[in-house]
N, C-alpha and C positions, 0 to 999 in steps of 0.2 A: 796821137789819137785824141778825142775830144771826149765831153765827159760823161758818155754813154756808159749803162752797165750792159757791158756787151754781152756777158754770161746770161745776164734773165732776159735779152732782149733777143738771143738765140733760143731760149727756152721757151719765150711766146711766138718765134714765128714756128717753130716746131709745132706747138699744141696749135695755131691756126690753121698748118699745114693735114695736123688729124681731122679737123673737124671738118676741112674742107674737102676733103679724101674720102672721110664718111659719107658725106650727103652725094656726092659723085656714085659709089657703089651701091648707096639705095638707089638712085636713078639711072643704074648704067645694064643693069642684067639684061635686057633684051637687046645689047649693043654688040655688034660683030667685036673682034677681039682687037682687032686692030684701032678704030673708032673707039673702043673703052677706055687701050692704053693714051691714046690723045689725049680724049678727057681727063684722064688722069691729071697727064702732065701739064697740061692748061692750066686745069683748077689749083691745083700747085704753085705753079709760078704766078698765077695772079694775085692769090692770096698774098705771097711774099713781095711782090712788089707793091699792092695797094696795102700792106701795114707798116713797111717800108715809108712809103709816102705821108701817111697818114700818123706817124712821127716826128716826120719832119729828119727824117736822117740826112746823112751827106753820107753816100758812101756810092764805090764802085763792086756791081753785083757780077759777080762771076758763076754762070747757073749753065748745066747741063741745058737745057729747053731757051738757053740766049741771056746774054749777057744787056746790062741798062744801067745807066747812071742817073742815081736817085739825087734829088734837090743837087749840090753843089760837086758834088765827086768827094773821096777821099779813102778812109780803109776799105780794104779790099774783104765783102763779105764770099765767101764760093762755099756754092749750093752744089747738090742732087737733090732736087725738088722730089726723087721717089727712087730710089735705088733697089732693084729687084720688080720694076712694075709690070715683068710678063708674068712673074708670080702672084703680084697684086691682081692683076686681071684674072689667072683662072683659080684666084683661091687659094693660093700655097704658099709658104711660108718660107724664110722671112721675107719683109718687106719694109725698109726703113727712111726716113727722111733725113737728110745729111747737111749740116750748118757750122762755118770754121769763119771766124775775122780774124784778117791777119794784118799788122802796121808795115808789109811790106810787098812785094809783087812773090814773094817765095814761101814755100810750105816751112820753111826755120822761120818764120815771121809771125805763124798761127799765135796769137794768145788765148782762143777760148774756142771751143769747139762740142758740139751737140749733134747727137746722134739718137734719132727716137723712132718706137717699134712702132709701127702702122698700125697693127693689128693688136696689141695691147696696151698701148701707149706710155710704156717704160719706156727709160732715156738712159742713154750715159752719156755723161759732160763729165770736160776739164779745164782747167787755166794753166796758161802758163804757173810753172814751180810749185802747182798746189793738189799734184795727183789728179786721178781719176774714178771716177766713180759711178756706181749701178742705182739708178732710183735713190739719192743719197747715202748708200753706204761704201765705200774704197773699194777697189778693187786691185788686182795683184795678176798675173799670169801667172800659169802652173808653174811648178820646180820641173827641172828637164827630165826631162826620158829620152831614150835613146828611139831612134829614129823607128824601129820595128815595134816599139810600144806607144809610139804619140799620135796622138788623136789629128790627122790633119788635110783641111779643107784645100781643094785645089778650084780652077779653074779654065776647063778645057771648050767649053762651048767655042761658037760660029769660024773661030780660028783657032784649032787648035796647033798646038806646035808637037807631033806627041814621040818623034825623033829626040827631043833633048829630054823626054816624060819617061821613057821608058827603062832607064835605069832608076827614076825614083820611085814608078808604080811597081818594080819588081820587088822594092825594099820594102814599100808601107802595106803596114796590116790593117790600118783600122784610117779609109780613106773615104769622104763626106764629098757632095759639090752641091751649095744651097744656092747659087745664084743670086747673090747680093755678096760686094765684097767687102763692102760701108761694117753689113752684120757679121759677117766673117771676122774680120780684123779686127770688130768689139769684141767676140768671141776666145778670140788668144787673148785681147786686154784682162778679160776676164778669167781665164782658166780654164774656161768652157772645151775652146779647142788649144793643141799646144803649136800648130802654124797656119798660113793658110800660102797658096801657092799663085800665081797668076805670071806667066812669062810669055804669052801670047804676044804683048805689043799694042794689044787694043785697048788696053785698061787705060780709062783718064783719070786723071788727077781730080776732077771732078768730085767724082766714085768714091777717092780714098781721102782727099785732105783731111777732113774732121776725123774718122777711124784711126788713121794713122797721128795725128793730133792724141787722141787718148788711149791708144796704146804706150807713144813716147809717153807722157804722163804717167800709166800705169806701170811704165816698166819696161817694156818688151823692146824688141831689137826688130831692124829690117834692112833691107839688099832694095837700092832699087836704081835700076841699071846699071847693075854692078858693082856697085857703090853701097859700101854701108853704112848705113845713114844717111844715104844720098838726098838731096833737095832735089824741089823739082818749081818752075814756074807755076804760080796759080793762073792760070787761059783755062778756057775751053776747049781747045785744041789739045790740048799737052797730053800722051800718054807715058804710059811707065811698063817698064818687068817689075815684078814685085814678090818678094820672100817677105813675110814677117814670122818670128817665133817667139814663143816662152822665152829665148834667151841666147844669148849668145854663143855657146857650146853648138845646140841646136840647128840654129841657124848658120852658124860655118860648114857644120855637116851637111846639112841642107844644098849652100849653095855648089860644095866641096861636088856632090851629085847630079846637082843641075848641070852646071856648068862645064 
């Protein structure tokens, strides 16, 4: 990789992608809902690509909203320019912007990945071998609980699968679904939640590269397709099942259930 500081240059397309998101929902409220989310994801990806440009980078962009090869090609940047944006559109929370460069075509290849609140404009970013962290201070997932005490987010929307759901939702007591899974899986990074669940088959890699980037950092464990610690290609195309937990006890039980 060449001599970018790829950490604060994820960090500014993040803060470009707020401000440019702001000025979208000052002028989007009289817009049908569908026409909103557009705009949305427009003003997103433009921003990223004309600051992009306007660096002078050489890289290959990997974005939810289409994929573009800035000046010369090279590390592979993969976005979700707005992860959770039917939330963003009617108001609801959360709603995040998702940034991962990686020195190879696979999520094991991430070295620096940025993940920032839309709506408050905290971040958590990590580097390769250097942890992870909330608005600059470390962060940690919870110590386990056992399954009928942990806090833990799923997600069943437009395809549900809920045939393989229903011996886990018999078990869990204390069950969330925020719609963004970018802010979910910063959530276990953080302690906040102790898993988050997605076995649908429609989640992309998209979605989770960077999330799943700073939770490995922070600590946490994941299943994805079957596999733990599975890789996955960075495309546009590419989806996943996905377990993440506080940790490894957790997550065996987890998929010990799904599965």
């Amino acid at each position: 990789m060449d001599s970018f500081n790829w950490l604060k240059i994820l960090k500014e397309l993040t803060y470009n992608v707020m401000n440019s998101i702001a000025e979208v929902r000052l002028r989007g409220a009289g817009l049908e809902l569908g026409d909103f989310k557009h705009a949305l994801d427009v003003a997103a990806q433009s921003t990223i690509i004309d600051r992009l440009r306007s660096i002078k980078a050489n890289v290959n962009l990997v974005s939810e909203e289409g994929d573009a090869v800035i000046g010369a090609g090279g590390p592979i940047i993969i976005t979700d320019p707005v992860d959770g944006t039917t939330n963003l559109a009617r108001g609801l929370r959360p709603a995040v912007t998702c940034f991962a460069v990686s020195e190879t075509n696979l999520l094991s290849g991430i070295v620096a990945a940025v993940v920032g609140d839309l709506y408050t404009g905290e971040i958590y970013w990590a580097e390769k071998g250097k942890g992870a962290y909330f608005d600059g201070n470390p962060i940690k997932p919870s110590k386990y609980r056992k399954i009928q005490n942990a806090l833990i987010s799923i997600d069943i929307s437009k395809t549900p699968k809920l045939d393989r759901m229903i011996s886990l939702l018999t078990n869990i007591r204390y069950l969330r679904m925020q719609g963004s899974s970018a802010a979910e899986i910063c959530g276990v990074s953080s302690g906040k939640l102790d898993a988050h669940i997605d076995i649908r088959g429609s989640l992309r890699v998209t979605d989770v590269a960077a999330a799943l980037t700073i939770l490995r950092e922070a600590g946490g464990s994941w299943w994805v397709d079957g596999i733990i610690g599975g890789d996955k290609l960075l495309t546009r195309k590419e989806t996943l099942e996905l377990i993440v937990a506080s940790s490894p006890i957790l997550l065996n039980e987890l998929i010990s259930i799904v599965s």
